[in-house]
C-alpha positions in Angstrom: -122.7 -111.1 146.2 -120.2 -108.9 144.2 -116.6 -110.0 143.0 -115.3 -107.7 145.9 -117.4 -109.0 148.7 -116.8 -112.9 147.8 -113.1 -111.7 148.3 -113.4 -110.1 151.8 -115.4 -112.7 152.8 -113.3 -115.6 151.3 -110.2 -113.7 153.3 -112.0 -113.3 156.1 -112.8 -117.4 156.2 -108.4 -117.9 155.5 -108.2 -115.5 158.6 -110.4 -116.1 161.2 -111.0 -120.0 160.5 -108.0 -121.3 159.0 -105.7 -119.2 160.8 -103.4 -118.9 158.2 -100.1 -116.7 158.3 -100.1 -113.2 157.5 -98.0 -113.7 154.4 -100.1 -116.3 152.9 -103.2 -114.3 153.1 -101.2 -111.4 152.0 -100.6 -113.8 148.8 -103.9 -114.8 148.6 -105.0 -110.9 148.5 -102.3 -110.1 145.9 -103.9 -112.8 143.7 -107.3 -112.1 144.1 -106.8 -108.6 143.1 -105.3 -109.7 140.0 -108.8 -111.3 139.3 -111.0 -108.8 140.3 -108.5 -106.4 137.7 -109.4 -109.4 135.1 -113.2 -108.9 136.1 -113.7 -105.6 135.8 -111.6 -105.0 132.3 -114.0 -107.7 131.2 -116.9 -106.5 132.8 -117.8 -109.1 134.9 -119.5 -108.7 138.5 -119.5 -112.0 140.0 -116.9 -114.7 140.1 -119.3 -117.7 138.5 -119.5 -115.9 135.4 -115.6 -117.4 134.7 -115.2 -120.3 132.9 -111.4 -121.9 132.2 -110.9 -120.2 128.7 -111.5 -116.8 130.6 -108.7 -118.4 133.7 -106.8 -118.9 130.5 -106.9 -115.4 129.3 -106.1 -114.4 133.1 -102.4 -116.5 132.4 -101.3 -115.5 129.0 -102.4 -111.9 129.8 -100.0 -112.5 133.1 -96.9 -114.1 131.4 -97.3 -111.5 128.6 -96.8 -108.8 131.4 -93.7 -111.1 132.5 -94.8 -112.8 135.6 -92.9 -115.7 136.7 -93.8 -119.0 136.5 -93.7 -119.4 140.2 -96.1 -116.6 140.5 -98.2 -118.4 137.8 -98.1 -121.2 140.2 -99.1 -119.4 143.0 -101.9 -117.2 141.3 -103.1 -120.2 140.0 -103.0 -122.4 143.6 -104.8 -119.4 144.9 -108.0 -119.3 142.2 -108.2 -122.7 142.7 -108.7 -122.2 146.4 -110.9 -119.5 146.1 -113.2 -121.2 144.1 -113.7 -124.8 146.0 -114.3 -122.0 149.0 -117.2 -120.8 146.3 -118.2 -124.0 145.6 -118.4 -125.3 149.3 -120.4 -122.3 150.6 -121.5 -120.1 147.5 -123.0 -122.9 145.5 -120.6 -122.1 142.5 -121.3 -124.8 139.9 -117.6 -125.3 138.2 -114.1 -124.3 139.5 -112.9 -122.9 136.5 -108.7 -122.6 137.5 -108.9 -126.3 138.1 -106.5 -128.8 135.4 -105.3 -125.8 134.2 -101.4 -126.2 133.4 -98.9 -123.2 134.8 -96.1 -123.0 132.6 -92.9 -124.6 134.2 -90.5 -123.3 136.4 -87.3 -123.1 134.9 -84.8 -125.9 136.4 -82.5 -123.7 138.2 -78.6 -124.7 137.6 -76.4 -125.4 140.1 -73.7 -122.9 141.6 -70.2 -123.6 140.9 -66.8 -122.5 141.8 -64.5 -122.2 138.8 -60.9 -123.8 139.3 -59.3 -120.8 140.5 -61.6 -120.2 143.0 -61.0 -123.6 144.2 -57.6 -123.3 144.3 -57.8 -120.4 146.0 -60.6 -122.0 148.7 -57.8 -125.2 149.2 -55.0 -122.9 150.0 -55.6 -121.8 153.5 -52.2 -121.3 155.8 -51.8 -123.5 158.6 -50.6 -126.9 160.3 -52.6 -126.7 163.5 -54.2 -130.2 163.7 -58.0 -128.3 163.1 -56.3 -126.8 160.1 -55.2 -130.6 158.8 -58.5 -131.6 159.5 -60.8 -128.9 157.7 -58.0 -128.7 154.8 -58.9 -132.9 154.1 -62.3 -132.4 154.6 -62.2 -129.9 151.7 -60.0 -131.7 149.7 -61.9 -135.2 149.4 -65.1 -133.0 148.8 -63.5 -132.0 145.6 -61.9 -134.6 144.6 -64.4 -137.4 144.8 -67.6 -135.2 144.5 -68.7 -136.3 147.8 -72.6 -135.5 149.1 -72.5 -134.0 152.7 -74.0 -137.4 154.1 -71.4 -139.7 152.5 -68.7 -137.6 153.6 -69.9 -137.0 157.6 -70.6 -141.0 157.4 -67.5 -142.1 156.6 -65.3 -144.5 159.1 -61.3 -145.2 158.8 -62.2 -148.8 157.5 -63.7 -147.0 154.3 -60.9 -145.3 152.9 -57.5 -146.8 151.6 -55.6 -144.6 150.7 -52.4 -147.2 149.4 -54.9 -147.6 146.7 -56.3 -144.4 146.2 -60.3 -145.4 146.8 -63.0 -144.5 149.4 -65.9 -146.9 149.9 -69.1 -144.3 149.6 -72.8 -145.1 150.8 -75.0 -143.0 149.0 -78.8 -142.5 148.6 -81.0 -145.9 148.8 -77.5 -147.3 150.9 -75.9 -148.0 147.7 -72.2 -148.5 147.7 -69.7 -147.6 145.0 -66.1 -146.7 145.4 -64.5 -143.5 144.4 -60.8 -142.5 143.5 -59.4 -140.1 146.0 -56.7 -137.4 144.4 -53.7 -137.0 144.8 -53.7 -134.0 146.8 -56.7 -135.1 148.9 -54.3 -138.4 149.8 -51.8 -136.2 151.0 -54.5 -134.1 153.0 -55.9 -136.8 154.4 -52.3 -138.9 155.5 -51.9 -135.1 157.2 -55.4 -136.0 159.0 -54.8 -139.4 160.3 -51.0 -139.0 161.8 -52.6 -136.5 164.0 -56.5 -137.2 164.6 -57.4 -137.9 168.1 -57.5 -141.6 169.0 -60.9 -142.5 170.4 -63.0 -145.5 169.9 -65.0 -143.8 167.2 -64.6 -145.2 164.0 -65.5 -141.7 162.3 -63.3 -140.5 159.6 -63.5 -137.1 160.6 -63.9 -135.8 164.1 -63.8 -133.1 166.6 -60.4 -132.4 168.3 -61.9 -134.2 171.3 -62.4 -137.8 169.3 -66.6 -136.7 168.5 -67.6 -137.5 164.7 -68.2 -134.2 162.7 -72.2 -133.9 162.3 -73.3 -132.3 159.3 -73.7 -128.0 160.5 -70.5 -128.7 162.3 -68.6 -129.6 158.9 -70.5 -126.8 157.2 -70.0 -124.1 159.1 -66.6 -125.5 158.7 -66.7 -124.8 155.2 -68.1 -121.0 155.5 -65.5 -120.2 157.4 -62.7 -121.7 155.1 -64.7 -119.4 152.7 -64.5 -116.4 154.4 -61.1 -116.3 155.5 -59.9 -117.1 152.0 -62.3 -114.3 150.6 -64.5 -116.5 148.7 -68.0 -114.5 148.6 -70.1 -117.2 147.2 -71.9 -118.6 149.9 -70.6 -122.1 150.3 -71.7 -125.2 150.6 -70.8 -129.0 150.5 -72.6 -128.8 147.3 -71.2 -127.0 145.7 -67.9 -128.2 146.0 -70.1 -131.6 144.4 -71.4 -129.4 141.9 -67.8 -128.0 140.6 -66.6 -131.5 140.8 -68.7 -132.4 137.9 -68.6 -129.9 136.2 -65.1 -129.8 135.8 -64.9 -133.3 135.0 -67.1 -133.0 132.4 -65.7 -129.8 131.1 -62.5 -131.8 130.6 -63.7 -135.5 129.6 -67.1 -134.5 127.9 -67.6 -138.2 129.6 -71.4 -138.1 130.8 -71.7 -141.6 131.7 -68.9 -141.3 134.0 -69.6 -138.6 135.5 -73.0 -140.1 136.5 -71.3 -142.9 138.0 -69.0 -141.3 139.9 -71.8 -138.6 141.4 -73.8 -141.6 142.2 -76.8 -140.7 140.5 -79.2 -143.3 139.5 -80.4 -141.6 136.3 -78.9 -139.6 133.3 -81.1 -137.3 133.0 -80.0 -135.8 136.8 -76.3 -135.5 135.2 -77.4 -133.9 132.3 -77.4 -130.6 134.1 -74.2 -130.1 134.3 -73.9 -130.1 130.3 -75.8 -127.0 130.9 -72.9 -125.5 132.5 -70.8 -126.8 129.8 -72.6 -125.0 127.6 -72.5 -121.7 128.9 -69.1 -121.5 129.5 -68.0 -122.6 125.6 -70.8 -119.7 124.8 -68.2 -117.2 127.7 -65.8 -118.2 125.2 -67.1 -117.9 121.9 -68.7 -114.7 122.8 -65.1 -113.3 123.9 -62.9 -114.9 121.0 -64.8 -115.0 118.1 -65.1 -111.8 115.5 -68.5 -112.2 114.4 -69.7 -112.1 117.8 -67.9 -109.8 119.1 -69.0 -107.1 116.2 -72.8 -108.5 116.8 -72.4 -107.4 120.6 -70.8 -103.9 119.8 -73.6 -103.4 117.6 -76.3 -104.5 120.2 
């Protein structure tokens, strides 16, 4: 059977058997004609005359055109499929795409607001007891470097604010404590003298004595954003993620950093030196001669 038919066929099976979804056979299709483009620069007419150095040529001839590798990845996943559909019903000898490495997908960094931002995020007008509320929810986010799920579980019994501390339950229902700023102190004192008294234990609540579930506190934080013109799209995280990264911008302290993100390896921390990085290469790239004259001349 030629290249082309084994295709249709093969697409055919994904369709009418598997049932799969319109866009993953539209991947699939996408991929496929990237081999059959392979096969026929090559001259080759049927799909069992591949072996893995040839699947090998396919990648580096891919990346060298710039693909990503995500669409390594996929193209890869897809050959693989393809040929165990050859080898179930064709009688193909070898899959060729199989133990064949993609490169790896760059580890994306995370999104951070810089300290004006934040500043500008924390001061939103009002003393209406929501505006209390939201205003300390946003405040111990940044000052302890909360996770969403530490912060929507906390009670009243785990937070003293005499000394400053909040008991956290993190990931594996590990406990450390945290120091709670200044400002979030005051935020949160605001909180209390006015939350709703109810027999829920819940830190933070609704105005009617409910504890906050997680979409509730973060659609909580889009609007915050929004009315204070922040155009990032915000998240609890990434409140986390400028936490650290401003600590470590200032303290260069990895280790304790780590400890007070919770995070049971370095190597998890580590990302935010990345960040580090790039903003001490903002800085060298603006204030120092030689590169400035190297980028004019680029």
């Amino acid at each position: 059977m030629p290249l082309q038919e084994q295709v249709q066929e093969f697409l055919r099976y994904q369709a009418n058997v598997r049932r799969l979804s319109p866009h993953t056979l539209e991947a699939y299709r996408r991929d496929l004609v990237t081999l059959e483009s392979f096969c026929a620069q090559h001259h080759f007419t049927d799909s069992a005359q591949l072996d893995s150095g040839h699947i090998r040529q396919l990648v580096a001839a891919e990346r060298s055109h710039k693909a990503s590798p995500a669409s390594i990845q996929r193209l890869l996943s897809s050959l693989r499929s393809f040929y165990k559909h050859q080898m179930r019903y064709h009688g193909a000898k070898r899959n060729p795409a199989e133990g064949i490495a993609a490169p790896k997908r760059g580890r994306p960094l995370p999104k951070t607001l810089d300290a004006d931002r934040v500043n500008q995020l924390l001061s939103f007008p009002g003393d209406e007891p929501i505006d209390l509320r939201d205003r300390a929810i946003l405040e111990l986010f940044y000052s302890s470097g909360l996770r969403l799920a530490e912060l929507a579980s906390l009670d009243l019994a785990d937070l003293d604010l005499r000394e400053g501390l909040v008991l956290v339950t993190g990931k594996g229902r590990k406990s450390r404590h945290l120091p709670v700023g200044r400002m979030a102190v005051r935020a949160l004192n605001a909180w209390l003298r006015i939350r709703p008294h109810s027999d829920n234990e819940a830190l933070f609540t609704s105005l009617q004595g409910r504890r906050l579930g997680h979409r509730a506190i973060q659609q909580r934080l889009k609007y915050r954003a929004r009315q204070q013109g922040i155009p990032e799209n915000l998240h609890p995280h990434m409140l986390r993620h400028s936490f650290a990264s401003h600590l470590l911008e200032s303290s260069s302290d990895l280790r304790g950093v780590q400890e007070l993100l919770g995070h049971a390896n370095l190597s998890t921390t580590q990302v935010y030196t990345h960040l580090d990085f790039q903003h001490l290469s903002r800085v060298y790239d603006q204030a120092h001669p030689r590169a400035g004259r190297r980028r004019k001349k680029d």
